[in-house]
Residue frames as a rotation matrix with the C-alpha (Angstrom) as fourth column:
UNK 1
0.995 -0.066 -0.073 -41.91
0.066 0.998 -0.001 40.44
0.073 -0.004 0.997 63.99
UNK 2
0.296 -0.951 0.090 -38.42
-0.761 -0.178 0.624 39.97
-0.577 -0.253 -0.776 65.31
UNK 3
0.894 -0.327 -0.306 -35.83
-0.412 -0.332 -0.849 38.86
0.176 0.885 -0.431 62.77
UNK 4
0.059 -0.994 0.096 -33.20
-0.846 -0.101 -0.523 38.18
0.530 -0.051 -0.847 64.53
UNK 5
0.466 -0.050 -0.883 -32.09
0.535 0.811 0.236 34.41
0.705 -0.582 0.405 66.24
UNK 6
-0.137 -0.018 0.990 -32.21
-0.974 -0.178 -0.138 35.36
0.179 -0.984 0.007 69.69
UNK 7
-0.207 -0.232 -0.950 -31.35
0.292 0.912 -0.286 31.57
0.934 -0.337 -0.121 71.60
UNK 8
0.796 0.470 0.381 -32.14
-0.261 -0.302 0.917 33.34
0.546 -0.830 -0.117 75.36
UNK 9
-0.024 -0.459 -0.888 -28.99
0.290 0.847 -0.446 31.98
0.957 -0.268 0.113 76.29
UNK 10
-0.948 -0.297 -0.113 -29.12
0.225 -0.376 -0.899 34.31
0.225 -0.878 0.423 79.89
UNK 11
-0.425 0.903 -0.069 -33.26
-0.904 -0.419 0.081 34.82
0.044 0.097 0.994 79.73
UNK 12
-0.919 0.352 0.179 -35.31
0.301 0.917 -0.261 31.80
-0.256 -0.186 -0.949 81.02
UNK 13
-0.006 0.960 -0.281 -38.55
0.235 -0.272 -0.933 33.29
-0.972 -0.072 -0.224 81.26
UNK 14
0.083 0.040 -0.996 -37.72
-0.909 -0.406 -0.092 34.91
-0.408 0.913 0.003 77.53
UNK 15
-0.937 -0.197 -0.289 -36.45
-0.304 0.867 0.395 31.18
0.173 0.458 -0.872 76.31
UNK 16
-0.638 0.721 0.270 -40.33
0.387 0.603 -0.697 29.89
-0.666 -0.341 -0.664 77.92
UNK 17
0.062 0.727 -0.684 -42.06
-0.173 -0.667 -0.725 32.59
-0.983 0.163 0.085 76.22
UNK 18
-0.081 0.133 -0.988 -40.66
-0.994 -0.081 0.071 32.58
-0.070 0.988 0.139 72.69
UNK 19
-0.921 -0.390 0.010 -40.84
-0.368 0.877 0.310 28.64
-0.130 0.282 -0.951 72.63
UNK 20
-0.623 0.762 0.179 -44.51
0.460 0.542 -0.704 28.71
-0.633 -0.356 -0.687 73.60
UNK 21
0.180 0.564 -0.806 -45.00
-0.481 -0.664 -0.572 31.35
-0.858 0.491 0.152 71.25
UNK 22
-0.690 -0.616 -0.381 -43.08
-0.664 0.329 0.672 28.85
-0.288 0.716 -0.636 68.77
UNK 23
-0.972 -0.086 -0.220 -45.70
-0.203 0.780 0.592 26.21
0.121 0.620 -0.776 69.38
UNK 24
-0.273 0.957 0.093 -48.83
0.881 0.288 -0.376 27.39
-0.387 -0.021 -0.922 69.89
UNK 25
0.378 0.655 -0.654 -49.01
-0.380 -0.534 -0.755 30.06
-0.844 0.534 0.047 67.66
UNK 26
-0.351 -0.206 -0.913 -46.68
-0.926 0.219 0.307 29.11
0.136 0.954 -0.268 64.47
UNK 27
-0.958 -0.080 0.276 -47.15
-0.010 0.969 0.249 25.19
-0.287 0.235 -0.928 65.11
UNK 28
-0.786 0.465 0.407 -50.29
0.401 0.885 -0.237 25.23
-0.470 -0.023 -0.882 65.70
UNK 29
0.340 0.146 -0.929 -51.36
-0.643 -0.685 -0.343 27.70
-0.686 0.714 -0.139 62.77
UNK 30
-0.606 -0.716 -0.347 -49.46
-0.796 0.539 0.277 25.50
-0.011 0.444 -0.896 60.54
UNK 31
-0.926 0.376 -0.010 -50.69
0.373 0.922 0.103 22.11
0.048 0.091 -0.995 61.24
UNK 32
-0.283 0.871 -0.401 -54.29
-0.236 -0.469 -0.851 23.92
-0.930 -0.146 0.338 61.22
UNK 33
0.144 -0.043 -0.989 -53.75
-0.981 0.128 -0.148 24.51
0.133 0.991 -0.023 57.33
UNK 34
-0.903 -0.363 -0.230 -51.78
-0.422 0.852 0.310 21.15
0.083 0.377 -0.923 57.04
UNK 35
-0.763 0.406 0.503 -55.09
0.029 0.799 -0.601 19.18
-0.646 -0.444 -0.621 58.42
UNK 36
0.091 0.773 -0.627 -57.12
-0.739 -0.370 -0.563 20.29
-0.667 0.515 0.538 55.57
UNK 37
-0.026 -0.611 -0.791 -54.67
-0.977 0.182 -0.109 18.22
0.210 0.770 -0.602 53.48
UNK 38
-0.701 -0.646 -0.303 -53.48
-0.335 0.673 -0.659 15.23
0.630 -0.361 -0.688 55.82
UNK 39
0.363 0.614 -0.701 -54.18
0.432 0.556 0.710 12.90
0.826 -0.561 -0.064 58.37
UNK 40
0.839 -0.050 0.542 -53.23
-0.406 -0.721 0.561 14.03
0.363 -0.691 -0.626 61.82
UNK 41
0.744 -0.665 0.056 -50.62
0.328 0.438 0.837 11.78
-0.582 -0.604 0.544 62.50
UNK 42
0.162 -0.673 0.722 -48.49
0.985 0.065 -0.161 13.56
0.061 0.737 0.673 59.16
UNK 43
0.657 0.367 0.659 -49.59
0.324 -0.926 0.192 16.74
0.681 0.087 -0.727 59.88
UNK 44
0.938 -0.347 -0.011 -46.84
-0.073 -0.227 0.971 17.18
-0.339 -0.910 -0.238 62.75
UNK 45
0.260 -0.958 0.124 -43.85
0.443 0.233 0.866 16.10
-0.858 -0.171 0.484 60.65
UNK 46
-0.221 -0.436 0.872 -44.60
0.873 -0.487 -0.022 18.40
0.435 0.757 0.488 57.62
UNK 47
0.927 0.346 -0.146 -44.99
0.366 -0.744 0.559 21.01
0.085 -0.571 -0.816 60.07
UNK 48
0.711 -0.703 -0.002 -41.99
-0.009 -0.012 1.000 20.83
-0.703 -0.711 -0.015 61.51
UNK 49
0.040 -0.110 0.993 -40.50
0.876 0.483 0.018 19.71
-0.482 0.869 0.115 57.87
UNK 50
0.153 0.086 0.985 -41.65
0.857 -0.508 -0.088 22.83
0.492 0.857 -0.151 56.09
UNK 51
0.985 0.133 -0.106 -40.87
0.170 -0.784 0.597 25.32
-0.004 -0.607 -0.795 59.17
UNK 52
0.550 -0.829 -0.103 -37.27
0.453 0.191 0.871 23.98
-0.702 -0.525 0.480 59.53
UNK 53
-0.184 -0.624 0.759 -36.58
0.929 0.141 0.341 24.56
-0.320 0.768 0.554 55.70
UNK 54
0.582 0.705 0.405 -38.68
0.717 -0.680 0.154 28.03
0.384 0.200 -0.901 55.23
UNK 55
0.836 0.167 0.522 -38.32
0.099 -0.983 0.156 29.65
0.539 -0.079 -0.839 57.71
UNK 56
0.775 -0.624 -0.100 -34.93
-0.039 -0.206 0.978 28.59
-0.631 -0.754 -0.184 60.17
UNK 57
0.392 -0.149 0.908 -33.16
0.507 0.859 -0.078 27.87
-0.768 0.491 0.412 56.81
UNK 58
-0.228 -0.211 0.951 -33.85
0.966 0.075 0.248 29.80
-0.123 0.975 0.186 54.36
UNK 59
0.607 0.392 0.691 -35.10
0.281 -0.920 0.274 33.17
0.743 0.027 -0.669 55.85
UNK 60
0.739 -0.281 0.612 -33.33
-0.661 -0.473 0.582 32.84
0.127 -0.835 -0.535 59.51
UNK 61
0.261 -0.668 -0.697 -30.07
0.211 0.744 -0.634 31.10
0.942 0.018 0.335 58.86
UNK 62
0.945 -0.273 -0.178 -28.44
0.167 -0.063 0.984 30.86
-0.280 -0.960 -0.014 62.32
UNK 63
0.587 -0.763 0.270 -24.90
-0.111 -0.407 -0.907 32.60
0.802 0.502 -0.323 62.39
UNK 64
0.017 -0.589 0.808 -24.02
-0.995 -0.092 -0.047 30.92
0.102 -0.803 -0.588 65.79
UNK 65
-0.960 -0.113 0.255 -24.94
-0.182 0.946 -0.268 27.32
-0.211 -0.304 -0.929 65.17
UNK 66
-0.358 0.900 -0.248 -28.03
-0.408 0.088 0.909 25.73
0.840 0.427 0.336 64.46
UNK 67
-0.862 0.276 -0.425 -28.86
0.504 0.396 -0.767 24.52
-0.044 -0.876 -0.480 68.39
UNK 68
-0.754 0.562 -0.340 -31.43
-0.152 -0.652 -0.743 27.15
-0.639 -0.509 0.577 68.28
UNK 69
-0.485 0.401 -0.777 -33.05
-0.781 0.201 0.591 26.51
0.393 0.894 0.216 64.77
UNK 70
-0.699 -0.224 -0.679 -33.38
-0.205 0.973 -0.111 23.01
0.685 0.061 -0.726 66.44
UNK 71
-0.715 0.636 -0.290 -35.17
0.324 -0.066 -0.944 24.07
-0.620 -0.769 -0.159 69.46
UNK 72
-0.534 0.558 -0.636 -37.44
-0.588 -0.785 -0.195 26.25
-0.607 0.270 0.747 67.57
UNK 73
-0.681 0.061 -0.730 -38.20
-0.406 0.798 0.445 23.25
0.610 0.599 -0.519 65.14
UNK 74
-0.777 -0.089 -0.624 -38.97
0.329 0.787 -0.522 21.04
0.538 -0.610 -0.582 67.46
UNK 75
-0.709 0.608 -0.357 -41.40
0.224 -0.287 -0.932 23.43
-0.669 -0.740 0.067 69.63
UNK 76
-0.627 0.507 -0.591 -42.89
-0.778 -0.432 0.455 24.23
-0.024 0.746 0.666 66.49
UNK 77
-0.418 0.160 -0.894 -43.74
-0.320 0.895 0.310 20.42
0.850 0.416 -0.323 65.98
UNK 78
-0.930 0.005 -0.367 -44.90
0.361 0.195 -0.912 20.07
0.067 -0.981 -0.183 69.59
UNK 79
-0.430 0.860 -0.276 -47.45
-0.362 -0.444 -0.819 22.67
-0.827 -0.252 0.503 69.56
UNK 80
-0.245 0.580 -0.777 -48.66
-0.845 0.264 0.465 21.17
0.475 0.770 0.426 65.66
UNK 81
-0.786 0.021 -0.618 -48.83
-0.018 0.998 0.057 17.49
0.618 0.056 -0.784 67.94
UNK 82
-0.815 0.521 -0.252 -50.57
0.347 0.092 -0.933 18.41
-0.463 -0.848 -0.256 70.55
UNK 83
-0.321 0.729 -0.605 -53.33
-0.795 -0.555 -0.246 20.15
-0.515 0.402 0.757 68.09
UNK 84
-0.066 0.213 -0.975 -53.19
-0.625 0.752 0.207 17.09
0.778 0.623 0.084 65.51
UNK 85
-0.994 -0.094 -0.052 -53.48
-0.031 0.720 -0.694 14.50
0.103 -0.688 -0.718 68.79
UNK 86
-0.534 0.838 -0.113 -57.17
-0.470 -0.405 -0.784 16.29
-0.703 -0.365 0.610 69.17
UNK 87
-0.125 0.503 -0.855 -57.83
-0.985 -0.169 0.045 15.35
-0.122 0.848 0.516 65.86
UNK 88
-0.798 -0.565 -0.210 -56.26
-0.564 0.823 -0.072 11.61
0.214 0.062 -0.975 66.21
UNK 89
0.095 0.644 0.759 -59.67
-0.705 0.581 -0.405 9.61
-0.702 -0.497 0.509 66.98
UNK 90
-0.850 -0.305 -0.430 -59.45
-0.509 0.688 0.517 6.44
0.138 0.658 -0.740 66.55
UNK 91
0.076 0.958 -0.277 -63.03
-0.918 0.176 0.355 4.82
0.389 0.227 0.893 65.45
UNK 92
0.290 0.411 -0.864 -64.20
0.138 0.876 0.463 2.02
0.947 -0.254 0.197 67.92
UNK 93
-0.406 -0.691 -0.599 -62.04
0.782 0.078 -0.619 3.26
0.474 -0.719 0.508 70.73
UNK 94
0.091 0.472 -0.877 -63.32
0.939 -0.333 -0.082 5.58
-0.331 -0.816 -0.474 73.75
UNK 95
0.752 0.338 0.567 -63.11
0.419 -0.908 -0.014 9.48
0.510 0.248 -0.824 73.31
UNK 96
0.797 -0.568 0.206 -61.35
-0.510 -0.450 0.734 9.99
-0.324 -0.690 -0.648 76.17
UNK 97
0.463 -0.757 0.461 -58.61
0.615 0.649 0.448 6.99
-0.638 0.076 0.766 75.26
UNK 98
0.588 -0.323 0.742 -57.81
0.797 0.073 -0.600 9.42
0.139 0.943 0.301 72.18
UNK 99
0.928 0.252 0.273 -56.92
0.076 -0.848 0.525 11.66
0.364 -0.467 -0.806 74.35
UNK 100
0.576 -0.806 -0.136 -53.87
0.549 0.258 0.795 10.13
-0.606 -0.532 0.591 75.54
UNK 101
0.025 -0.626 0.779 -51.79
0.844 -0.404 -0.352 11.31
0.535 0.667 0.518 72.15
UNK 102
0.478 -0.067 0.876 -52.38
-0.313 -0.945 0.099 15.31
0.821 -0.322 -0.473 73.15
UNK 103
0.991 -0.057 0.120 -51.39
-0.133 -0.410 0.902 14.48
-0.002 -0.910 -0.414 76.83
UNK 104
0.470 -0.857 0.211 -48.35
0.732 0.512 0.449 12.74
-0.493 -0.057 0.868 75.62
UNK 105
0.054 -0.189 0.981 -47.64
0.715 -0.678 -0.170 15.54
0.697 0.710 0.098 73.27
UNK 106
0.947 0.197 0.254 -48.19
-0.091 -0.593 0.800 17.81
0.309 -0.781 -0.543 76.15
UNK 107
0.847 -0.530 0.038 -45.77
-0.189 -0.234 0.954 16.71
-0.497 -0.815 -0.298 78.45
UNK 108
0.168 -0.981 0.100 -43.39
0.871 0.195 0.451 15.85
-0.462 0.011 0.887 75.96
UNK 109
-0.054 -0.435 0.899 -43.15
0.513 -0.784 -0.349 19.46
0.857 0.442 0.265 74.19
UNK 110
0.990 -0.037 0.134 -44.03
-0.127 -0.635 0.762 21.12
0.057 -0.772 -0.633 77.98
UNK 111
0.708 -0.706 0.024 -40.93
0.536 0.558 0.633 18.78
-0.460 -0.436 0.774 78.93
UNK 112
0.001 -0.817 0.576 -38.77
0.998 -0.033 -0.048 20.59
0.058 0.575 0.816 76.22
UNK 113
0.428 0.159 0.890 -39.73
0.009 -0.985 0.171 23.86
0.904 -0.065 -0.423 76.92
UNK 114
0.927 0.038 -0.372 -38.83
0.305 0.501 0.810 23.30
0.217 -0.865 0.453 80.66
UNK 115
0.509 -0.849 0.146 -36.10
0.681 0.500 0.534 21.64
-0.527 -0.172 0.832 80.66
UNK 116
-0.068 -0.641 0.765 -34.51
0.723 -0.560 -0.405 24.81
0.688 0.525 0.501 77.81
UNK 117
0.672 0.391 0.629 -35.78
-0.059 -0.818 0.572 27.36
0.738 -0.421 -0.527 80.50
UNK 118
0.918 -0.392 -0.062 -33.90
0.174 0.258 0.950 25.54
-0.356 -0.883 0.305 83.40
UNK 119
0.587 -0.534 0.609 -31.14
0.788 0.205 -0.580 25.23
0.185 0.820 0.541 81.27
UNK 120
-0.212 -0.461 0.862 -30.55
0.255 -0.877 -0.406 29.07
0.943 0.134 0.303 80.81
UNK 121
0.758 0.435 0.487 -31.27
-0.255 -0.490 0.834 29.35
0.601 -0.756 -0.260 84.49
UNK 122
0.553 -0.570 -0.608 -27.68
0.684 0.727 -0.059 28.45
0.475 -0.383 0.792 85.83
C-alpha cells in the first residue's frame, strides 16, 4: 500500500487509475459495511465523512495542500454513491426508475475522474 500523496500532477492515466481505485475499491468497501447500519442515501456522506477524517487527515496529511485529499474524498464518495444508488429502491416506483440515482452517480463521479485526467494532460 502506497503511503505517500502522490496528486499525478504530470500522469493522467496514473491520476484515472488511482481515482478509480479510490472509488471502487475503498468507496465502495466502505459504504458496503456502512449499509449494514444506514439507509443508502447516508451511507455516501459517512463514507466520504469518515475517509476524509481517517484516513486523508489523520494518517495522510497532505504536505502540499489539501487539493488532492479533496479529490480523493470525493472519488471515494462517488464510488460509495453509485453502490448505495443500487440499493436506493423506492417502493411503488419501477425498478428500472431506481436506477436513475447510480446513472447519475455514474456520470457524475466518471465526470470527476475525467475531467482530473484531462486536467494533468496539458
Amino acid at each position: 500500500m502506497m503511503l505517500d500523496a502522490d496528486d499525478f500532477a504530470t500522469d493522467p492515466l496514473g491520476h484515472i487509475g488511482n481515482q478509480a481505485a479510490h472509488g471502487q475499491i475503498v468507496g465502495v468497501c466502505i459504504a458496503l459495511l456502512c449499509l449494514i447500519l444506514m439507509p443508502p442515501w447516508a451511507a455516501p456522506i459517512v463514507v466520504a465523512l469518515v475517509y476524509g477524517i481517517v484516513w486523508e487527515v489523520l494518517i495522510q496529511p497532505q504536505p502540499k495542500g489539501w487539493a488532492d485529499s479533496i479529490m480523493d474524498t470525493a472519488c471515494v464518495m462517488g464510488g460509495a454513491s453509485v453502490l448505495c444508488g443500487a440499493f436506493h429502491f423506492i417502493p411503488g416506483e419501477a425498478f428500472w426508475q431506481a436506477w436513475r440515482t447510480v446513472a447519475v452517480a455514474f456520470l457524475a463521479y466518471g465526470g470527476l475522474v475525467l475531467w482530473g485526467g484531462l486536467r494533468r494532460g496539458k
